[in-house]
C-alpha positions as CSV (number, residue, x, y, z in Angstrom):
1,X,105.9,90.5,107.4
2,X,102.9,91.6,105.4
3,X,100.4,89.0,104.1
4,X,97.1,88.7,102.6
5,X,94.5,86.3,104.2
6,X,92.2,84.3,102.5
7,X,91.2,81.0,104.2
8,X,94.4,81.8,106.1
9,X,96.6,78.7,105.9
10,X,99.6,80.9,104.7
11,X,99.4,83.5,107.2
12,X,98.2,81.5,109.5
13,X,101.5,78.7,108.8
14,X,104.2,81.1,108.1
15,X,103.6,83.3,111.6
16,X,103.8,80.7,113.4
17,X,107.0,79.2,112.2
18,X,108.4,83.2,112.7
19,X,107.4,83.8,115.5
20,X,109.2,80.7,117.2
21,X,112.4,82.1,116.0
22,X,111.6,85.7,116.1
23,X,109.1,86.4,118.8
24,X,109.1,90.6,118.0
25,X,108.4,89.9,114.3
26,X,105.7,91.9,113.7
27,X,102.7,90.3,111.3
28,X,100.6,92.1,109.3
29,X,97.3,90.8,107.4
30,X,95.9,92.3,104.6
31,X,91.7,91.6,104.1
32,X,90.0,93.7,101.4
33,X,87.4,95.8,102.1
34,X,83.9,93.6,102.0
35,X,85.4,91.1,103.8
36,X,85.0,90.8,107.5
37,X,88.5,89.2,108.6
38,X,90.0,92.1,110.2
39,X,90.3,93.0,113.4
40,X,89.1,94.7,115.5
41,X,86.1,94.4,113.9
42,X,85.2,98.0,113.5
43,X,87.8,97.8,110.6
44,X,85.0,95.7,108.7
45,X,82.5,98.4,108.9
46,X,83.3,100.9,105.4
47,X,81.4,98.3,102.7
48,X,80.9,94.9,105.3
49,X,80.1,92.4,103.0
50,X,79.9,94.3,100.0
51,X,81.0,92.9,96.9
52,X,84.8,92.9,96.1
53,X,86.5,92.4,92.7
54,X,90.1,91.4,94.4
55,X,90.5,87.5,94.3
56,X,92.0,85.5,96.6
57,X,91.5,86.8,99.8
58,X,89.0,87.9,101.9
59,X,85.9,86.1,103.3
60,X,82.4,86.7,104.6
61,X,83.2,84.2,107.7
62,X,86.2,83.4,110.0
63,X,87.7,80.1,108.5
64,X,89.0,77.7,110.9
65,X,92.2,77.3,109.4
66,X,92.7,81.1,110.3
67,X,94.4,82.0,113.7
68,X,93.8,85.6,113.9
69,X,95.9,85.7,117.6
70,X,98.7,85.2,115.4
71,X,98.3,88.5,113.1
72,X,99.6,91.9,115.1
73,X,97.9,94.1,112.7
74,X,95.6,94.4,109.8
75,X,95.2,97.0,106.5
76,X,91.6,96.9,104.6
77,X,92.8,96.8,100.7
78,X,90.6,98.2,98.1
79,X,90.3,97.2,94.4
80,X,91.4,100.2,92.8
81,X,94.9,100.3,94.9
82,X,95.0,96.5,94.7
83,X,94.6,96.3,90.8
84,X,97.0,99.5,89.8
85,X,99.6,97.9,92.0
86,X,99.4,94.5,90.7
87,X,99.4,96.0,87.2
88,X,102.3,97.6,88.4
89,X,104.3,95.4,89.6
90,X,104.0,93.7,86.2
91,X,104.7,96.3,84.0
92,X,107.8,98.0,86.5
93,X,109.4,94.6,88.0
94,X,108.2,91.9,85.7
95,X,106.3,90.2,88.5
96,X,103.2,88.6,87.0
97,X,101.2,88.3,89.7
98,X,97.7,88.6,90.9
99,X,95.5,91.3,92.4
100,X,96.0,89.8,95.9
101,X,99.9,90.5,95.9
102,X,98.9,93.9,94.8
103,X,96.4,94.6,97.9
104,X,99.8,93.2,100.0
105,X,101.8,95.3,98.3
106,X,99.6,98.4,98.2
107,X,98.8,98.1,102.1
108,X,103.0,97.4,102.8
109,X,103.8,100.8,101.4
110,X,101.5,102.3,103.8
111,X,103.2,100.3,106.6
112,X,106.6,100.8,105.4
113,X,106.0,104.3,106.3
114,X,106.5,103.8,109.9
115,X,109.2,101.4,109.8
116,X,112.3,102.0,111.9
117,X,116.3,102.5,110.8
118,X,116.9,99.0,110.3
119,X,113.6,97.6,110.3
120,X,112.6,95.4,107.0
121,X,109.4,94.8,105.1
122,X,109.1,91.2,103.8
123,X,105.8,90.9,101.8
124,X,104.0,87.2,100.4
125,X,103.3,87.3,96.7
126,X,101.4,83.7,96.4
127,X,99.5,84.6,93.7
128,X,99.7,84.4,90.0
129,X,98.0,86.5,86.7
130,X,97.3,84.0,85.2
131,X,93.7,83.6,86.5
132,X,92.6,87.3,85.3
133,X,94.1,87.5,81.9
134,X,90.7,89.1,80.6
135,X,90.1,91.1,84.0
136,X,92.7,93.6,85.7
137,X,95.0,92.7,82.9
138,X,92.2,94.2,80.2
139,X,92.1,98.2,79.9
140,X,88.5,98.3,78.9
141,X,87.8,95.8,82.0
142,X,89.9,98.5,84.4
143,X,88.0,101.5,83.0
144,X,84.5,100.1,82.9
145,X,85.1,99.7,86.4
146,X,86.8,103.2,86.9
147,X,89.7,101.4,88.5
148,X,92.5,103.4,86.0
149,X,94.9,105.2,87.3
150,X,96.6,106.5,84.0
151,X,98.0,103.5,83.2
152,X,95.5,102.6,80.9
153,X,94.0,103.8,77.8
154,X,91.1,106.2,77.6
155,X,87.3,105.1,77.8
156,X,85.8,103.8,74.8
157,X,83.7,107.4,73.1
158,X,80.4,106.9,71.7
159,X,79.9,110.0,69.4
160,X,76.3,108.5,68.7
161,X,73.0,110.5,69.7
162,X,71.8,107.5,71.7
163,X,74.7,107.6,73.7
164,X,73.4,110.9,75.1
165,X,70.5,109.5,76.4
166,X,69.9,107.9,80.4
167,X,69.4,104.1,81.0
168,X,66.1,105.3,82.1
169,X,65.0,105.6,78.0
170,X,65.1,102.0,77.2
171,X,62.0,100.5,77.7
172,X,62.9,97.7,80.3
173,X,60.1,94.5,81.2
174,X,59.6,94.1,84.9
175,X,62.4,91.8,86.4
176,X,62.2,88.0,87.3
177,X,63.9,87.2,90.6
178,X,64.1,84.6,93.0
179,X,64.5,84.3,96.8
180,X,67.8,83.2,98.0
181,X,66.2,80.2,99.8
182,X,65.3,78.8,96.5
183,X,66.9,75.5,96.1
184,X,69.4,75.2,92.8
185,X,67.1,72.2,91.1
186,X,64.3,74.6,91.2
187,X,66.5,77.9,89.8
188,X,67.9,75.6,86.9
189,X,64.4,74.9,85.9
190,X,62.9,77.9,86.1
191,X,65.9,79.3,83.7
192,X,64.8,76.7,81.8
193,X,61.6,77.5,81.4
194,X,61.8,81.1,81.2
195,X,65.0,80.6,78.3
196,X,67.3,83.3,80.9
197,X,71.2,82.3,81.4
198,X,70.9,84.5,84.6
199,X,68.6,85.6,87.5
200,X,68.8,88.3,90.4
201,X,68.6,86.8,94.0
202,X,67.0,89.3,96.2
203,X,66.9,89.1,100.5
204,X,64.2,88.8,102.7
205,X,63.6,92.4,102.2
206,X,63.7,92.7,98.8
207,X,66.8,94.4,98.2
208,X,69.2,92.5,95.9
209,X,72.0,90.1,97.5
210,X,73.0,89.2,93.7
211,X,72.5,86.8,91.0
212,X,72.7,83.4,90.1
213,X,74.1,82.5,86.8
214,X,73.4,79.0,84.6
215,X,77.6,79.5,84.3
216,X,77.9,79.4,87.9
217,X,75.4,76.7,88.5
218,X,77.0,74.6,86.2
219,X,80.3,75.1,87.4
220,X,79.5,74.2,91.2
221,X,77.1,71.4,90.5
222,X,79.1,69.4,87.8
223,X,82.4,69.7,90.0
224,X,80.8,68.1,93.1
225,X,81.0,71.1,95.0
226,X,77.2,72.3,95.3
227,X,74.3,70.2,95.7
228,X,70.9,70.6,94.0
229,X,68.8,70.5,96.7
230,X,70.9,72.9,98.5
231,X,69.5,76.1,98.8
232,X,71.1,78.7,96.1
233,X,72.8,80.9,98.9
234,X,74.2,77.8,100.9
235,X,75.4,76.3,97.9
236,X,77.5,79.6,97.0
237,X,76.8,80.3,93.5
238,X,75.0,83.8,94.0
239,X,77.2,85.5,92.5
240,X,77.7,89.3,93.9
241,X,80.0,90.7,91.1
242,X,77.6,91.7,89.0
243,X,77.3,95.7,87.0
244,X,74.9,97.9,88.2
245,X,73.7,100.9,86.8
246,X,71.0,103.6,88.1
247,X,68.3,105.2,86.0
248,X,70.5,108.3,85.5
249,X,73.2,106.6,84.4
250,X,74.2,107.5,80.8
251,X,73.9,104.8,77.7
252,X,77.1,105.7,76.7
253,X,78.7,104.0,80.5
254,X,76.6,101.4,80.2
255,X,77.4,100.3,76.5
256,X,81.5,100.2,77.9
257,X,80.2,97.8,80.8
258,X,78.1,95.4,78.0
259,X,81.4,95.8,76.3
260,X,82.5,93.2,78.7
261,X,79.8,91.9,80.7
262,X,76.9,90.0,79.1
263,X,74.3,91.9,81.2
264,X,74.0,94.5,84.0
265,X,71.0,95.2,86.7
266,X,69.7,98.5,86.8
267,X,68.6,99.0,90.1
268,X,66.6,102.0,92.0
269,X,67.6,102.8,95.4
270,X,64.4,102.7,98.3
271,X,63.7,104.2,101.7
272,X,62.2,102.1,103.9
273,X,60.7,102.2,107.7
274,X,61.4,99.3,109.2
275,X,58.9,100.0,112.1
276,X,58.7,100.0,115.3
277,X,59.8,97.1,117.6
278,X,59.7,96.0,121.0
279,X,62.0,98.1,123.0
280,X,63.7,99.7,119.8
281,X,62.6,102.5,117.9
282,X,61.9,102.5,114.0
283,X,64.5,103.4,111.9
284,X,64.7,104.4,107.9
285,X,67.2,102.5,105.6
286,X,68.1,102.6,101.9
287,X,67.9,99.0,100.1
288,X,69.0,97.9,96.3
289,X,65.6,97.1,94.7
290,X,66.3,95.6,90.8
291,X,64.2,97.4,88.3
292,X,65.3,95.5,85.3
293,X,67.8,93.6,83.6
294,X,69.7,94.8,80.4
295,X,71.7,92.7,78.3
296,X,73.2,93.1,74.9
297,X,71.0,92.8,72.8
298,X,68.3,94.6,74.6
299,X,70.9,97.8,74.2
300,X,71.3,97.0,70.0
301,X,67.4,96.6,69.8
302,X,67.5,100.3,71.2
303,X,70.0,101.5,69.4
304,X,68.3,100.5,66.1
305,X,64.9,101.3,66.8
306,X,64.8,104.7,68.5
307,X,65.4,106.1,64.9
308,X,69.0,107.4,65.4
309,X,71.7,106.6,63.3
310,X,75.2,105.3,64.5
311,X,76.6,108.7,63.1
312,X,74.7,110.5,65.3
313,X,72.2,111.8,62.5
314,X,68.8,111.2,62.0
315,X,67.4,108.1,59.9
């Protein structure tokens, strides 16, 4: 039986009940990758903790509900094979379904490869479309993310001049950010005061964990579910999902991301020496540092006063 696992009640409930009658059932979880649910844990290591666009399952801790001894073996999902498959399974069978029942299915074709003469492959769809009507099920959201497998239409062209140019060419005003130990009451009112709908949450070392959305905030705070004092990273609304682009990137890629998202973080990529500590040498690692924040209108303000015409041509 292959399964996604998310806080794990299904997998956890449904192997349990097999395994009573059917003691050489063999169960198999599927965890995408960012998620640490795997095992052994080694499986965690491509992208640990990264951010994941797959819903549904996955976690950054071991839930309690979760009963990993249960689970015989594990596949790491990824979006792109998750997302084409659920799209799939829609278009091919009918089955409107979610990305998680395409990581399942994705990851059960892999194990179905070793089954035996007689052996079967039951896989858990729990999950439903209905959720990501203007995500996986959206061509331009599927291409902006380079997730299209030739099921979708062709990127968005941008014949323009401007599109020629590098992200690097808008001028871009030096980035607010918070700490992710700042408390929610204090981030609502400093998006208050500054008149932002968004800010990036940056680690103790500077390098960006995410951002923190009024959307988000709202959302958590009105439901009951985060508290104001609460810190913005133990109250969960940091939100890692977020576009980033590098100073290289091309105008033209990140016009087809504002297409969709309201903003994006252009971020620069850092070496840093960590030094040297007791008993452990120094090492050198890369960290996420933001170096601006681009939103719509920022773009269009460009666009119409760098003295190029939407043609292409010269004012």
């Amino acid at each position: 039986m292959r399964a996604g696992a998310g806080t794990g009640g299904t997998i956890t409930g449904i192997a349990d009940k097999l395994k009573k009658y059917n003691p050489n059932i063999e169960i198999v979880g599927v965890d995408p990758q960012g998620s640490i649910l795997a095992e052994p844990d080694n499986l965690n290591d491509p992208h640990r903790l990264e951010p994941y666009q797959v819903e549904g399952i996955g976690y950054d801790f071991i839930p309690d509900v979760l009963d990993r001894s249960l689970v015989d073996k594990w596949y790491k999902s990824n979006d792109k094979d998750s997302l084409v498959m659920m799209r799939r399974l829609i278009r091919d069978e009918g089955l409107l379904c979610g990305g998680s029942c395409g990581a399942a299915v994705s990851c059960a074709l892999q194990a179905a490869k070793s089954l035996k003469k007689g052996q079967r492959c039951v896989v858990i769809l729990p999950d439903s479309v209905r959720n990501y009507m203007t995500k996986a099920l959206s061509d331009d959201w599927m291409v902006d993310r380079h997730f299209h497998d030739g099921d979708v239409v062709k990127p968005k062209s941008y014949g323009a001049q401007w599109a020629r140019g590098r992200v690097c060419d808008m001028p871009m005003a030096t980035p607010l950010t918070i700490t992710s130990e700042v408390t929610c009451k204090d981030a609502i009112a400093l998006l208050k005061a500054e008149g932002f709908d968004m800010v990036p949450v940056i680690g103790q070392e500077g390098e960006v964990v995410g951002v923190v959305t009024e959307g988000n905030m709202s959302s958590k705070i009105l439901s009951g579910r985060a508290n104001p004092d609460s810190s913005v990273s133990d109250a969960g609304v940091v939100y890692k999902g977020y576009r980033r682009f590098g100073m290289n990137d091309s105008l033209a890629d990140l016009a087809q991301a504002l297409d969709i998202e309201p903003y994006a973080l252009v971020i620069t990529e850092q070496r840093c020496f960590d030094g040297k500590k007791k008993g452990e040498r120094g090492r050198v690692h890369t960290k996420s540092v933001v170096s601006g924040i681009v939103t719509r209108i920022d773009l269009l303000d460009y666009v119409s006063s760098c003295g190029v015409s939407s043609t292409g041509g010269e004012k």
